[in-house]
C-alpha positions as a printed NumPy array, in Angstrom:
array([[ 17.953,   2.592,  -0.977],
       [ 16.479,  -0.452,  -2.229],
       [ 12.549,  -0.322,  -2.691],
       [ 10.456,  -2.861,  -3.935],
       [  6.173,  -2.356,  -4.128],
       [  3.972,  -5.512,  -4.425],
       [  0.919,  -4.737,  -6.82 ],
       [ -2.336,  -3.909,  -5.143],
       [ -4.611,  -6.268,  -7.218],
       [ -7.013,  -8.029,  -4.24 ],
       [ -6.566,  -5.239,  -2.576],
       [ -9.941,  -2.669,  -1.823],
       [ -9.934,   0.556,  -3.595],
       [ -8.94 ,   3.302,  -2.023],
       [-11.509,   5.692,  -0.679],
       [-11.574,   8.632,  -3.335],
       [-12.057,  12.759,  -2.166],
       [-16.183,  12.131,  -2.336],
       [-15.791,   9.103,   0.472],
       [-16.182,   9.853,   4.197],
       [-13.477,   8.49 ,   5.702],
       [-11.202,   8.442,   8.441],
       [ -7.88 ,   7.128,   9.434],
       [ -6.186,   5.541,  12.771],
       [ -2.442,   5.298,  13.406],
       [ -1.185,   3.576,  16.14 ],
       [  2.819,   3.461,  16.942],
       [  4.73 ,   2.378,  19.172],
       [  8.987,   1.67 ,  19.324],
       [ 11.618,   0.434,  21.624],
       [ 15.187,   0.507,  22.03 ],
       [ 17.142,  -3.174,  21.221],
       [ 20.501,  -3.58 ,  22.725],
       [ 21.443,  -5.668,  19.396],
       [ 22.28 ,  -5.108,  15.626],
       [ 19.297,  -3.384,  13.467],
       [ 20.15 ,  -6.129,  10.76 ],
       [ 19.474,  -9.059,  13.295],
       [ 16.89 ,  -7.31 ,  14.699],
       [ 14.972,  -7.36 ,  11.491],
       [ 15.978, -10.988,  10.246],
       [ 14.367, -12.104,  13.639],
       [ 11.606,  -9.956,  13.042],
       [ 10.885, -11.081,   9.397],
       [ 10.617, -14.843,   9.844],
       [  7.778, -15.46 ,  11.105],
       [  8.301, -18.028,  13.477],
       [  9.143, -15.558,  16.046],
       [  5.434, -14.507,  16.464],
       [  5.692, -17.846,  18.101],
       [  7.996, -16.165,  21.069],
       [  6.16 , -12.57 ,  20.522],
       [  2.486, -13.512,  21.011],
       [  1.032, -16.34 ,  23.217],
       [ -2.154, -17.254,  21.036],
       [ -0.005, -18.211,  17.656],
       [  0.361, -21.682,  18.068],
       [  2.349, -22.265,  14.287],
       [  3.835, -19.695,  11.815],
       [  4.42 , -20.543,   8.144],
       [  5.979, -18.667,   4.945],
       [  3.904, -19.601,   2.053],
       [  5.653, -22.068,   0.016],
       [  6.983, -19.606,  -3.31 ],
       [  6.467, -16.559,  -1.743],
       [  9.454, -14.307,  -0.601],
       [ 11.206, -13.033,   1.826],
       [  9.97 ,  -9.494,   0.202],
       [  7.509,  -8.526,  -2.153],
       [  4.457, -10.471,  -2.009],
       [  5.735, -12.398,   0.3  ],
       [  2.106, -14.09 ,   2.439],
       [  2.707, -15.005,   6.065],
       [  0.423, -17.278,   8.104],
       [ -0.551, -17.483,  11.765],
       [ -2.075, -20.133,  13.482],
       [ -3.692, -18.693,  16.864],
       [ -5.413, -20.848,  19.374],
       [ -7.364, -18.807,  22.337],
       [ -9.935, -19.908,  24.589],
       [-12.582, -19.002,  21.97 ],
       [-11.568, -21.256,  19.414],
       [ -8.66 , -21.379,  16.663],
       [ -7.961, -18.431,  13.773],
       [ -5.776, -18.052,  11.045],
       [ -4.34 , -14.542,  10.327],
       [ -2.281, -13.729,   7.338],
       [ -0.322, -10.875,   6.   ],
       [  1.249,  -9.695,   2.338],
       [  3.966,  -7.783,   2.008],
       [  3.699,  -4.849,  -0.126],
       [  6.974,  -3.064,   0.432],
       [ 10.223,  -4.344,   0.795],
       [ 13.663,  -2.504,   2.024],
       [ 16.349,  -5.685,   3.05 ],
       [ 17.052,  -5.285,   6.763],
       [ 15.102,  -1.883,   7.136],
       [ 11.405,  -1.419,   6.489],
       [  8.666,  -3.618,   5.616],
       [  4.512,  -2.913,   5.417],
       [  2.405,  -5.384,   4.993],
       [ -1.245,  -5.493,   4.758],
       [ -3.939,  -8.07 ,   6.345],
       [ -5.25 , -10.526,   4.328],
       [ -7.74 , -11.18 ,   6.918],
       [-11.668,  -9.99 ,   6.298],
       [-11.618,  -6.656,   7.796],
       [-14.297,  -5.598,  10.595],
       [-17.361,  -3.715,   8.894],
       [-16.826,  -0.487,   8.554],
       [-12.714,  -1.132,   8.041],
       [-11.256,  -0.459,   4.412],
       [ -7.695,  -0.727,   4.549],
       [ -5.644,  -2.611,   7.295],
       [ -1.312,  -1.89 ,   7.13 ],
       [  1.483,  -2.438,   9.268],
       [  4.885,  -0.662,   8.978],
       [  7.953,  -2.252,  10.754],
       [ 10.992,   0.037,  10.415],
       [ 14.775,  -0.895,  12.141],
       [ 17.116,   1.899,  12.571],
       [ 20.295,   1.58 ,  13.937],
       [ 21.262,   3.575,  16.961],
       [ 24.323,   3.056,  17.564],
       [ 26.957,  -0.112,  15.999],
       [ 25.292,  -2.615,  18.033],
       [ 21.734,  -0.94 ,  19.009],
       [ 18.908,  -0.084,  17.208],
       [ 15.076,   1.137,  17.647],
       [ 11.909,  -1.117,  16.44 ],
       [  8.97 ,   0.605,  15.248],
       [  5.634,  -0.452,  14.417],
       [  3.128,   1.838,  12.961],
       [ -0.39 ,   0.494,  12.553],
       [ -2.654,   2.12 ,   9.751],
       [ -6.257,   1.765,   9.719],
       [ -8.434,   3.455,   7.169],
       [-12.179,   3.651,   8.651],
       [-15.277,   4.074,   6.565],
       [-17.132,   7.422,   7.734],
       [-18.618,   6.714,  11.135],
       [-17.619,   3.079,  11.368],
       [-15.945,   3.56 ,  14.506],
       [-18.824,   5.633,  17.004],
       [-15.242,   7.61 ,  19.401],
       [-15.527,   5.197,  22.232],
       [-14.814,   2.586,  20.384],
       [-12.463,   4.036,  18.3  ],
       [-10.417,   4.699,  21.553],
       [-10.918,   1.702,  22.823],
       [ -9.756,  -0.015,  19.12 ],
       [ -6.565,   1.95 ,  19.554],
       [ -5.831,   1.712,  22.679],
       [ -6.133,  -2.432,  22.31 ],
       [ -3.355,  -1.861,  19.092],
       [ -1.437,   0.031,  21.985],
       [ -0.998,  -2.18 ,  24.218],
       [ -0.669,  -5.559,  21.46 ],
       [  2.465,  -3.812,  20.186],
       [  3.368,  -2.99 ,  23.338],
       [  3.607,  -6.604,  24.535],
       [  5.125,  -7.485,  21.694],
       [  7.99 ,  -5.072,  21.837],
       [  8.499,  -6.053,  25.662],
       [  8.743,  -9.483,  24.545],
       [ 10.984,  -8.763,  21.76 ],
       [ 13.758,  -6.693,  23.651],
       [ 13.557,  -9.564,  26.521],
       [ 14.455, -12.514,  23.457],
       [ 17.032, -10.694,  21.678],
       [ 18.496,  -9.158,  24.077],
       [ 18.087, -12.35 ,  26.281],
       [ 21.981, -13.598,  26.26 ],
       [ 23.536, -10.461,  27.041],
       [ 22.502, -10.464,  30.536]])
């Protein structure tokens, strides 16, 4: 399997054994009535956040980066509040199977590391199952529990939506 790992240069130090610290992990998958490699080439571009989430209004590859390692995707989203960009590296890179990718975004206070892991396996010749993992790594009491719960269950239902919305496009023109 090929495995490529972007260097961590801008990114914050990791919290050593004397930090408090905890971590969050939110997943969630779904079942795709379609290839896993088509699955993930939809996935990867990233003008199909404009399909997957209502508030990104544009979706760009930076010019000279990727697909793959160090790859730096940006999001345009427009809400009621006002307009944001969002923007994600890739760190690691397996074609067609895995990626994580970190935000690029300032984190919350309190927030030291912010990932995403997309993996595509194949469940059959023409199915597969999407899953999204989210990883946050929280400084010690950062989060008080209520809001904690209420942080994840927010990631919960985002990739939620987002899976619904994916199975309904790919799977769109089979019905």
């Amino acid at each position: 399997m090929f495995l490529r790992r972007a260097a961590r240069r801008s990114a914050p130090p990791p919290p050593t054994s004397s930090d408090a610290h905890s971590e969050m992990r939110v997943t969630r998958s779904v079942p795709i009535i379609r290839r896993a490699a088509d699955v993930f080439a939809f996935i990867e571009d990233p003008a199909s956040q404009l399909l997957l989430e209502d508030e990104v209004v544009a979706a760009v590859r930076m010019p000279g980066t990727g697909p793959g390692v160090g790859e730096v995707q940006v999001f345009l989203h427009a809400t009621p509040e006002g307009r944001s960009i969002r923007s994600l590296e890739v760190l690691e890179y397996e074609p067609s199977t895995r990626v994580l990718v970190r935000s690029l975004d300032p984190l919350p206070a309190g927030m030291l590391e912010a990932t995403t892991e997309l993996s595509i396996s194949a469940d059959g010749p023409d199915s597969c199952v999407m899953r999204h993992t989210a990883r946050y790594v929280l400084a010690a009491a950062a989060l008080a529990e209520p809001a904690a719960s209420q942080w994840a269950g927010y990631l919960g239902s985002w990739l939620e939506s987002m899976h619904v919305r994916a199975q309904r496009t790919l799977e769109a023109d089979l019905a």
